[in-house]
N, C-alpha and C positions, 0 to 999 in steps of 0.2 A: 616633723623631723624623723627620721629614719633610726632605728636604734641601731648603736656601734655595735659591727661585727667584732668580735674578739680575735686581735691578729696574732695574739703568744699562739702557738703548734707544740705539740709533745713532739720532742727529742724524733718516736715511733710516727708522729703524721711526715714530720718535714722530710726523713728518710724515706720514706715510702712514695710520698709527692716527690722527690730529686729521683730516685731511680726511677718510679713510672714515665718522669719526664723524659730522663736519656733512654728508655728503654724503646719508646718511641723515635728517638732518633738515630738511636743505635742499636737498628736492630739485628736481635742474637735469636732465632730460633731452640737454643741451647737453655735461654734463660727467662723463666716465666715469675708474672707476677699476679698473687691473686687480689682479691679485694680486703681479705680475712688476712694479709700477709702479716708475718712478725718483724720484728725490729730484724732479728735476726737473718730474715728471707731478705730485706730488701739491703742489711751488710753486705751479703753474700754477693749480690747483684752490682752495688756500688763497685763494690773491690773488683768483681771479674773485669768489668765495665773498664775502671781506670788500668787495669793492664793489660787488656787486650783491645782498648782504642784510641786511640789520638784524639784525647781530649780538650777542649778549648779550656783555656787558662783558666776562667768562672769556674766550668765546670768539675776541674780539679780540685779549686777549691772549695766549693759545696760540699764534695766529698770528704775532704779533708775537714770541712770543721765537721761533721758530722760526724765523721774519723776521734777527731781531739775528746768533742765533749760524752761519746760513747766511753773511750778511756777515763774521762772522769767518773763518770757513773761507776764503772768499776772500778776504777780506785776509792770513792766512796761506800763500798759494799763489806 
């Protein structure tokens, strides 16, 4: 049997995996993403993302919880 991959992601992968995904789909010559990128780089990306594209409904909301539970971390700080 195969050992279980670990499917929990830090808050900083799932953010990183959602905008590298739409950056591929929507793409911004304006907006890069590295491999080294911080939470912070790939906010920055999310947020231009949802206001300057006609996002599908999913897609908005990926953003958004990743949106929510950022704001929790800093209200936890």
């Amino acid at each position: 049997m195969a050992p279980q991959k670990n499917t929990e992601s830090t808050l900083e992968e799932r953010a990183f995996e959602c905008a590298k995904t739409l950056l591929q789909k929507y793409q911004n010559p304006d907006l890069k993403l590295e491999e080294n990128s911080n939470l912070e780089d790939s906010y920055t990306i999310l947020i231009t993302l949802l206001y300057t594209q006609e996002l599908e409904t999913e897609e908005q909301s990926a953003i958004a919880t990743i949106i929510d539970e950022m704001k929790l971390l800093d209200g936890n700080r």
